[in-house]
Every structure is written in C-alpha cells, then in structure tokens.
C-alpha positions as CSV (number, residue, x, y, z in Angstrom):
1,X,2.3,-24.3,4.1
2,X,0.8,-21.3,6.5
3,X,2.8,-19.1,8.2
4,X,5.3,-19.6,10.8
5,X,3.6,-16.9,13.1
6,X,-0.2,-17.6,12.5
7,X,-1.0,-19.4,16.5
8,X,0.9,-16.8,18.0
9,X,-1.5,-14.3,16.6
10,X,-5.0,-16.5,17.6
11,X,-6.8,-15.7,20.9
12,X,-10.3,-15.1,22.4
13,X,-11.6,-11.1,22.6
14,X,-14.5,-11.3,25.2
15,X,-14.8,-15.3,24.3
16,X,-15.0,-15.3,20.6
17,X,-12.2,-15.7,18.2
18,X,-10.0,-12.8,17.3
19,X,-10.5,-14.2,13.5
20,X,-14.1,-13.1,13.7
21,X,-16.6,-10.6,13.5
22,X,-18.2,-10.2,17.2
23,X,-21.8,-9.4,15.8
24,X,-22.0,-12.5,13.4
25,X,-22.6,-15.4,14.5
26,X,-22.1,-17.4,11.3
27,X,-18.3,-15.9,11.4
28,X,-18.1,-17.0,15.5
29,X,-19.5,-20.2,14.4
30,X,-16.4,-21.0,12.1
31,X,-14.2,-19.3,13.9
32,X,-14.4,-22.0,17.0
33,X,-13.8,-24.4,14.5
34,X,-11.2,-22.7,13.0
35,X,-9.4,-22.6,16.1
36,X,-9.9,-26.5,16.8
37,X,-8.0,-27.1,13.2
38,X,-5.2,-24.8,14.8
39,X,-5.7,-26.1,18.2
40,X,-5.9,-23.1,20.1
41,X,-6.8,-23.7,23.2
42,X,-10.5,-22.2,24.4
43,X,-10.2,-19.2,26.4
44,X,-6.5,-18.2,25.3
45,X,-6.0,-14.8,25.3
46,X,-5.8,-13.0,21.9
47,X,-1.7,-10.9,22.6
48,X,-1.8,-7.5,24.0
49,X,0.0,-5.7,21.1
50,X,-3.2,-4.3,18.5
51,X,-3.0,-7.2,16.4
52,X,-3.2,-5.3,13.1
53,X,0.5,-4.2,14.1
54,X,1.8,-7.4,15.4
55,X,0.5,-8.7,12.3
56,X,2.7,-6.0,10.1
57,X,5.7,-7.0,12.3
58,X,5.2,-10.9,11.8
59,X,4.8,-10.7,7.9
60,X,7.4,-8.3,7.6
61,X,10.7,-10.3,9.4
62,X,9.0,-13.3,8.1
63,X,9.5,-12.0,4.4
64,X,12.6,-10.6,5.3
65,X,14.2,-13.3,6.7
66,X,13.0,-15.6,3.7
67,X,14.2,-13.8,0.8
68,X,17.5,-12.7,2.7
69,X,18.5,-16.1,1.8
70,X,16.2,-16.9,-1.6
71,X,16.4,-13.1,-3.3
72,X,18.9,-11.0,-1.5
73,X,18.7,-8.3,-4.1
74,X,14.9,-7.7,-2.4
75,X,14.1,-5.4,0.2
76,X,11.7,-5.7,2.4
77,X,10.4,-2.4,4.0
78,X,7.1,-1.5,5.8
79,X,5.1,1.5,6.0
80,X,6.3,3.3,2.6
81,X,4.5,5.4,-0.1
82,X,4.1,5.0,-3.6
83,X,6.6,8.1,-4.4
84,X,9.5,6.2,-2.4
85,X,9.9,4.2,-5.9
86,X,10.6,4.3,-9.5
87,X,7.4,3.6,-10.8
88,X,5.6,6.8,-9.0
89,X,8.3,9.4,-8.4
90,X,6.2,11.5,-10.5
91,X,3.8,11.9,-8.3
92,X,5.7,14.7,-6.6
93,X,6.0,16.7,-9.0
94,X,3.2,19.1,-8.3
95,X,4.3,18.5,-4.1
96,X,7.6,20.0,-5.7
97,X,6.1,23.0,-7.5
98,X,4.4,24.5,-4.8
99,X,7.7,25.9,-3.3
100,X,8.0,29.6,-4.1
101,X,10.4,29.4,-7.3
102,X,10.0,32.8,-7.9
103,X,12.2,33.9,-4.6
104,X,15.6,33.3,-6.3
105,X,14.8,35.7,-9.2
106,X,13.6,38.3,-7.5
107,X,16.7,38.0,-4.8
108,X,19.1,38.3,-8.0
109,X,16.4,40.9,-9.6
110,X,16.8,43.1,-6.0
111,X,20.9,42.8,-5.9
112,X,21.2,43.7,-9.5
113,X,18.7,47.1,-8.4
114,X,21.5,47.7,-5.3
115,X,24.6,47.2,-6.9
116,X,23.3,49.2,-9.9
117,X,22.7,52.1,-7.9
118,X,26.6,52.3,-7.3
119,X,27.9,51.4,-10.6
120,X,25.5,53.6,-12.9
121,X,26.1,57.2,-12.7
122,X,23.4,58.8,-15.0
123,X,20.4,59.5,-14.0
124,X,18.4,59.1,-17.1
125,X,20.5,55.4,-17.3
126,X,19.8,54.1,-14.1
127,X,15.9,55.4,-13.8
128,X,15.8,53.5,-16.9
129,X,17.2,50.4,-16.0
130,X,15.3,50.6,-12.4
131,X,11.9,51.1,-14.7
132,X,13.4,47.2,-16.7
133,X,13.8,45.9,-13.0
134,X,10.3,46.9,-11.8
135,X,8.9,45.1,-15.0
136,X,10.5,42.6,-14.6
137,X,9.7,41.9,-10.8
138,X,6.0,42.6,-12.1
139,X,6.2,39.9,-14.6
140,X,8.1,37.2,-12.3
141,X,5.1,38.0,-9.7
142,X,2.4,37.4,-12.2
143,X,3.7,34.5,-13.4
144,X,4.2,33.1,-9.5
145,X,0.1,34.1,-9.1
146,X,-0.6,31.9,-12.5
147,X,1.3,29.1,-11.3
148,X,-0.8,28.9,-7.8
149,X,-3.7,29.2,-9.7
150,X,-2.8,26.3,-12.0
151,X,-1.3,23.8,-8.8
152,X,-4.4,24.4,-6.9
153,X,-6.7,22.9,-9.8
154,X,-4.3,19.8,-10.4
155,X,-4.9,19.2,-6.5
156,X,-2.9,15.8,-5.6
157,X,-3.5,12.4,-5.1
158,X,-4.2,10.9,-1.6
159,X,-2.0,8.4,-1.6
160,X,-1.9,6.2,1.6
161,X,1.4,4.2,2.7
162,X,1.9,0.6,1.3
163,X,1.6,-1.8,4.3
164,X,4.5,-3.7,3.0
165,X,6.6,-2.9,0.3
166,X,9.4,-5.5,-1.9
167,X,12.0,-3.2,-4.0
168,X,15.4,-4.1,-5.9
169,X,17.6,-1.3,-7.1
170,X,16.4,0.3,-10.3
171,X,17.9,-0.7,-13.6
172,X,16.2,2.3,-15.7
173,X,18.8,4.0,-17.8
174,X,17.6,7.3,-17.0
175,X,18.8,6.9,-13.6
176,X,22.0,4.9,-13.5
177,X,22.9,6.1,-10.3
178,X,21.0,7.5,-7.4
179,X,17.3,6.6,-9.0
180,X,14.3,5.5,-6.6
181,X,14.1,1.8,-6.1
182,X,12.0,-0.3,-8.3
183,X,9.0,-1.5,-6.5
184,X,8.4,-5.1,-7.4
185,X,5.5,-5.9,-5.0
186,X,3.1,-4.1,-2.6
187,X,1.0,-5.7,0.5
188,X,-2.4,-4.7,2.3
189,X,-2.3,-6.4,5.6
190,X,-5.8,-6.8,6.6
191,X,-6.1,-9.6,9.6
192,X,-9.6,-9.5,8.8
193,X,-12.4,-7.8,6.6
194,X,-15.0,-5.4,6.5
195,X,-16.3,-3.9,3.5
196,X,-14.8,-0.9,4.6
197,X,-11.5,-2.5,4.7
198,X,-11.9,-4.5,1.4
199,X,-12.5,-1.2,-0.3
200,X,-9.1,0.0,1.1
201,X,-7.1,-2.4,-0.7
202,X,-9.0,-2.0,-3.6
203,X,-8.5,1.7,-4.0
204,X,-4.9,1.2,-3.8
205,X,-4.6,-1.5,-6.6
206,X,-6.7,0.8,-8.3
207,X,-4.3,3.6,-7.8
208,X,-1.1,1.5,-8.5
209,X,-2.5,0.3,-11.7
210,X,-3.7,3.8,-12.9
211,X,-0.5,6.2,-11.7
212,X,2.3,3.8,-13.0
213,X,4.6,5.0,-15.3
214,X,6.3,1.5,-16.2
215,X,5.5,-2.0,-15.0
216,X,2.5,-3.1,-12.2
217,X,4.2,-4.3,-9.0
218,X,2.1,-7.4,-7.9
219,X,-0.4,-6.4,-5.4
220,X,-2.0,-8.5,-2.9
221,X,-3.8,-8.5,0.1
222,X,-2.9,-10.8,2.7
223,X,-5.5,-11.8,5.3
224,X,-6.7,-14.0,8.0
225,X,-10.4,-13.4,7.2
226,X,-12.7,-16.5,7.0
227,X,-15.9,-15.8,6.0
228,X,-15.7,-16.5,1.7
229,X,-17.9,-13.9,1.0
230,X,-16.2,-11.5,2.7
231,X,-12.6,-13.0,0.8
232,X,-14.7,-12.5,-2.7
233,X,-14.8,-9.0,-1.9
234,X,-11.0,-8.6,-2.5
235,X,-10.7,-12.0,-4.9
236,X,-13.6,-12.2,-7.4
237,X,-11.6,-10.8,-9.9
238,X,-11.8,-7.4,-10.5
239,X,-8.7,-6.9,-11.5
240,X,-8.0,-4.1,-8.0
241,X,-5.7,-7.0,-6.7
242,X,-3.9,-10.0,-8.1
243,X,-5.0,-12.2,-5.8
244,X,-5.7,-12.8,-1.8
245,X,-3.3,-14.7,0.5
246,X,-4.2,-16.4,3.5
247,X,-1.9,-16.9,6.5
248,X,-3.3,-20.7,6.7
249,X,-5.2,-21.7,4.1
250,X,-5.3,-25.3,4.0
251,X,-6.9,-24.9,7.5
252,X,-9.2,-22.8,6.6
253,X,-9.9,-25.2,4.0
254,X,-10.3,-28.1,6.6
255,X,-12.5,-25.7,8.7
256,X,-14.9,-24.8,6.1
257,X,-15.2,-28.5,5.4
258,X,-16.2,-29.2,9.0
259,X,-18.3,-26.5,9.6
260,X,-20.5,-27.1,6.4
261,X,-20.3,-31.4,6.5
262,X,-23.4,-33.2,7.5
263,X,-25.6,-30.1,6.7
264,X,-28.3,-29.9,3.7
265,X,-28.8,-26.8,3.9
266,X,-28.1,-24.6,1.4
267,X,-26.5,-21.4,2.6
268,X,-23.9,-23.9,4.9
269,X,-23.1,-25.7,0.8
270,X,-23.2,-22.5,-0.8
271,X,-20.2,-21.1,1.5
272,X,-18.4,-24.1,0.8
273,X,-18.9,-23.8,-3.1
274,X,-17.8,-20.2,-2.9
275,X,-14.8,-20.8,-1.0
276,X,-13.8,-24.0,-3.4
277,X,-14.2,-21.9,-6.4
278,X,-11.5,-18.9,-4.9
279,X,-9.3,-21.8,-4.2
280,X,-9.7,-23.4,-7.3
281,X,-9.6,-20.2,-9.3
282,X,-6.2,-19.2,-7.5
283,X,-8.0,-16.0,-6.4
284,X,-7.1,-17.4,-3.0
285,X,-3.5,-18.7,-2.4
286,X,-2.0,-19.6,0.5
287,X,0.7,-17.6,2.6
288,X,3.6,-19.8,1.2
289,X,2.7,-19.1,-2.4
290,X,3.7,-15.4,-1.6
291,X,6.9,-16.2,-0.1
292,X,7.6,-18.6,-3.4
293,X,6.2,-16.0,-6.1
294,X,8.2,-12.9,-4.2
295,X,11.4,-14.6,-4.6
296,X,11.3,-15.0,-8.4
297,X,10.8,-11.4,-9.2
C-alpha cells in the first residue's frame, strides 16, 4: 500500500516529472509513465513548497499519526542528531571537554591566596604557602595546555542530523531516570537520487553502525527514485542500510512493466531484471512495510 501523500507531491518542473532527472531521458521516459500509473494529470504543476521539505513534513505526520494509534510508546521527531539518543550520547564527550575545566581550581586556588593573606601572620608561613599556590596554579595550567593538545588530535565526528528519527524511553539501568531516549529507527528522506545523495545515506548507516555503543536502530532510506540502478546504489546490499522504501512501489512496479513490455532490447529487460531482483530480494519494500515494521519495535 503507497503512501497516503504520494499525488500530492507529483508535478511537472519545466514539463518533465518532478520524479526524474531533467538531463536523462531514460529517467523522463519512465517518469511519464509513472505518472500515467498515478494518473497525474500532464502539465500539473509540481507544489511550490521545495519538495525535499514537504516531503520531510508528509512522512513525518504520516508516521506520526500511524503509530500514535499502533505504538504510542514511539516518538516520531524530525531533524535530530545521533547524540540526542542513548545509543550515541558518547559522542559528546570530547564536545564536553573542551570547556575550560581548569577555571574553577584556579578561582578556589586565587581565594585561598586572598583570604590567606589575612589569616596567616608570618611572613616566612605565608611566602611559603603563596610559593605551594603558585605551583600549584603552574601545574593546573600545564595540565589545561596537555588536555588542548590531546582534544585537538581526537578531532570529532561530523555527524549530520537524522531526517527522521523513531525513539521510546530508555530502559538502560544506568539511567533509570532522566537517560537519552532509545533510538529504535533512523530515516534518509531522499525524494530522488544522485550518487551524491546515495552516498549520504550511506555514510550515515556507516556511522550508526560503527559509533553505537548498544543495539543498531534500523536504518532506511525512503525514496521516490525510479530509475533501479540508481535504487541499487542504496539497496544492493552493502550492509550501509537495511533496506530502501518506496513511497509507491507497486506502481513503480506497474511502470517499469510498461515501460520495458513489447521491447527486445536488452538494456529496456535488463532494468526490469534489476528492479525484479530488489523487489524480490526485499532490498526494496514498499512505504507500508515501514509503517508495519516501525510499529513492532
């Protein structure tokens, strides 16, 4: 079953269709048909919000509104980081140290010098104790220089924001109370591809697979791409992402059908064989798998 949302989303940018890659025609070419399955009218205009963001808004109260009624114990939140959960908290650690820890000593350090200089009476005691102070201020800014040193070769991650994120409340015993959520599921919202854009998702399955400290959320990408070979680039299996979901697959599935019937020749039967083996594989699932699979987690 596609999603709810998908026509409102369809148009024609300059007279092609918003699903496809202006410079190639073979990605035109299916796109018209595409359309026809849908039956979106030629010439309708694609909407004027950047459909990347309208896209974000759709999946996001769509998913919402679904598992506020099948898993209310989800949350449904766009636009967060890794650190906002459980999973990676760690991650700020180093963010954390960078702060100038060394301040507070040397504000007690300088108050002990002051209110010494009132309370000691002998000379010989309080140049002695002021010589201890300045050693110890010495040390406290040695140690702050060291530290720098070290944070600047750890560096940090670049971490960029999940598109979507699904969370429960954490259940780890270390943090009964208070802890980060638990991230059960992360999205990259791609309404089509590049291999730019493929490599995005891939670097962040990468990352949430590498960072963890616990279990892998599921990560997906969910797309309206139609070209298969450009949807092979996220779902051949290389383990980056679980799978690839499509907003309305078993159009795209009649599309591809269309486009590619009546025709010997090869490259028309070889997209249809590449796009029948993601399907078959599961490497390409439809949008209302995700909304089925999200709820039992």
């Amino acid at each position: 079953m596609p999603a709810p949302f998908v026509a409102s989303l369809c148009g024609y940018r300059n007279g092609k269709p918003n699903t496809s890659d202006a410079n190639d025609k073979q990605s035109i070419d299916l796109g018209d048909v595409f359309f026809s399955v849908l039956g979106i009218p030629t010439g309708t205009g694609e909407p004027s919000t950047p459909i990347g963001q309208l896209m974000a808004d759709e999946v996001t109260a769509d998913l919402q509104k679904y598992l506020k009624v099948e898993a209310p114990h989800l949350s449904v939140i766009p636009e967060k980081p890794f650190t906002g959960f459980e999973q990676y908290g760690h991650l700020t650690a180093v963010r954390a140290l960078r702060g100038d820890m060394s301040r507070d000593v040397m504000g007690a350090v300088n108050a002990m010098r002051i209110g010494s200089s009132t309370i000691v009476t002998e000379d010989d005691a309080r140049d002695a104790l002021f010589a201890h102070l300045d050693r110890i201020q010495d040390e406290i800014e040695k140690a702050g220089a060291r530290q720098r040193d070290l944070l600047d070769l750890l560096g940090e991650e670049s971490l960029l924001k999940l598109d979507i994120t699904v969370s429960r409340e954490s259940s780890s015993p270390a943090a009964p109370e208070g802890g980060l959520p638990h991230l059960v599921a992360g999205l990259s919202l791609k309404w089509t591809l590049r291999t730019d854009r493929a490599q995005d998702c891939r670097s962040q399955g990468s990352k949430l697979a590498a960072l963890r400290r616990g279990r892998m959320p599921h990560f997906a990408a969910v797309t309206m791409e139609l070209r298969p070979a450009m949807l092979a680039l996220l779902g051949r299996g290389s383990g980056d992402l679980d799978c690839v979901y499509h907003l309305n697959l078993p159009a795209l599935s009649d599309a591809i059908d269309e486009y590619c019937s009546g025709s010997a020749r090869r490259a028309r039967l070889e997209i249809r064989d590449k796009f029948r083996r993601l399907r078959d594989q599961r490497r390409l699932r439809d949008y209302d798998e995700l909304c089925g699979y999200l709820a039992t987690l």
